[in-house]
C-alpha positions as CSV (number, residue, x, y, z in Angstrom):
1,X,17.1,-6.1,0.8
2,X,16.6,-9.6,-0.8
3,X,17.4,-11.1,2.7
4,X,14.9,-8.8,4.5
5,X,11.9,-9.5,1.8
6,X,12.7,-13.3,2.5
7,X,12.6,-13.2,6.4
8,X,9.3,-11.0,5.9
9,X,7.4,-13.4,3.6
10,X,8.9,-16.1,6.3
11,X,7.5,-14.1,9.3
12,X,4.1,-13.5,7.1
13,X,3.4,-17.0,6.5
14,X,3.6,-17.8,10.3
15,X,1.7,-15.4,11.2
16,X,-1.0,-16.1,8.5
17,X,-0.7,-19.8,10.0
18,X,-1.3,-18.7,13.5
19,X,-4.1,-16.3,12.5
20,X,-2.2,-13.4,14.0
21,X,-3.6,-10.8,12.2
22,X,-1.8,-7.9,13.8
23,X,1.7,-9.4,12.9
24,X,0.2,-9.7,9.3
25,X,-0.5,-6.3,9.2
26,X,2.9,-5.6,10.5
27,X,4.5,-7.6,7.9
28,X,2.6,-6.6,4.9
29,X,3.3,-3.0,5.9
30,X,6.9,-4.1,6.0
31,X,7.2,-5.6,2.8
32,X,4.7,-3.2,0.9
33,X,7.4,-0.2,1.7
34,X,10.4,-2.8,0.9
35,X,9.1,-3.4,-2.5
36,X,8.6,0.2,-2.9
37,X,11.9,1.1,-2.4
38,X,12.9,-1.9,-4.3
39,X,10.7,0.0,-7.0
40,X,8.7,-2.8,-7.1
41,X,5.1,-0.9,-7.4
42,X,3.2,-3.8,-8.0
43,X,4.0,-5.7,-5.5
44,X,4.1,-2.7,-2.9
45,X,0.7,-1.9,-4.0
46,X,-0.9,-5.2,-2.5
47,X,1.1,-5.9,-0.1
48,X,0.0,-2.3,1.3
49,X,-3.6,-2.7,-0.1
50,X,-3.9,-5.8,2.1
51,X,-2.4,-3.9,5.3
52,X,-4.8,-1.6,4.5
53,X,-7.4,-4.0,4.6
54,X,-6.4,-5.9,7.6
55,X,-6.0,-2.5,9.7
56,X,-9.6,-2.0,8.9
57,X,-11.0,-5.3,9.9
58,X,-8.7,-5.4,12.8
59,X,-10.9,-2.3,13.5
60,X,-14.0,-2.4,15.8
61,X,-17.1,-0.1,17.3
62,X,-14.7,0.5,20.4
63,X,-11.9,1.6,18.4
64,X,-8.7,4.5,20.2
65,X,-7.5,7.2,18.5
66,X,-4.4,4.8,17.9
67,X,-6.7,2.6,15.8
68,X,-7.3,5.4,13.4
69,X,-4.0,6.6,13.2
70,X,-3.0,3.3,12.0
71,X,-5.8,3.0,9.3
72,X,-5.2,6.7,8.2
73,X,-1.0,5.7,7.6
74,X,-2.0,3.0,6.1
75,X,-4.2,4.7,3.4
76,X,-1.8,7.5,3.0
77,X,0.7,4.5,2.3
78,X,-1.1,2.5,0.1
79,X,-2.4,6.0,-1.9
80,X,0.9,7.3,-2.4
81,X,1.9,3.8,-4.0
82,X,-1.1,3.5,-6.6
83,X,-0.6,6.8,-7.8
84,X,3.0,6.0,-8.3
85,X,1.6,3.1,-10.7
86,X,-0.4,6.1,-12.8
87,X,2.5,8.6,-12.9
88,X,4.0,7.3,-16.2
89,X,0.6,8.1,-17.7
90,X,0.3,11.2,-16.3
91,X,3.7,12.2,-17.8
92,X,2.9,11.1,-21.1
93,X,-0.2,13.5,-20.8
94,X,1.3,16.3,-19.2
95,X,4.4,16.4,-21.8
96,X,2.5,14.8,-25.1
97,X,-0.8,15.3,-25.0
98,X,-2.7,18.8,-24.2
99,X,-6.3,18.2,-25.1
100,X,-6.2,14.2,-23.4
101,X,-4.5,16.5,-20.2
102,X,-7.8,19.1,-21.0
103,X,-10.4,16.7,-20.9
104,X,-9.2,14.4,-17.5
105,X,-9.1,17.9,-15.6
106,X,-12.2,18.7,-17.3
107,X,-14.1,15.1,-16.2
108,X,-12.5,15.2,-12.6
């Protein structure tokens, strides 16, 4: 995994030199799920935050179907992440703490 994670920040910094943003995408996508299963959340969250981000300005008015896929994976990806960086909250107010569990549902 270390290996991979190296040849991916290798192959990011090319392609962030050559201003090949599809590549970038590809490689923070890459290394965003890496770090994830790494359990690395931090990491995995901007690495995914900034596919996100690059599969939406790679976006334009003339966008496929294929376009939109992409963007729509690459939310789901990144979501699933950031709420993986809230779930040891959530445990702690799910097991410890009734009314603080009461008043987020309450607020939401």
């Amino acid at each position: 995994m270390h290996a991979a994670i190296q040849h991916l920040e290798s192959l990011l910094s090319i392609a962030s030199e050559e201003k090949n943003k599809p590549a970038q995408a590809d490689a923070f996508l890459k290394l965003g799920l890496l770090y994830y299963q790494e359990n690395i959340i931090k990491k995995s969250v901007e690495c995914l935050h900034r596919h996100f981000a690059l599969a939406r300005d790679d976006n334009n008015e003339n966008e496929t179907t294929k376009s939109q896929k992409l963007i729509d994976k690459a939310r789901v990806n990144l979501g699933i992440a950031e709420a993986n960086t809230m779930i040891e909250n959530y445990k702690y107010l799910v097991l410890n703490d009734l009314n603080g569990l009461l008043d987020w549902k309450i607020r939401r």
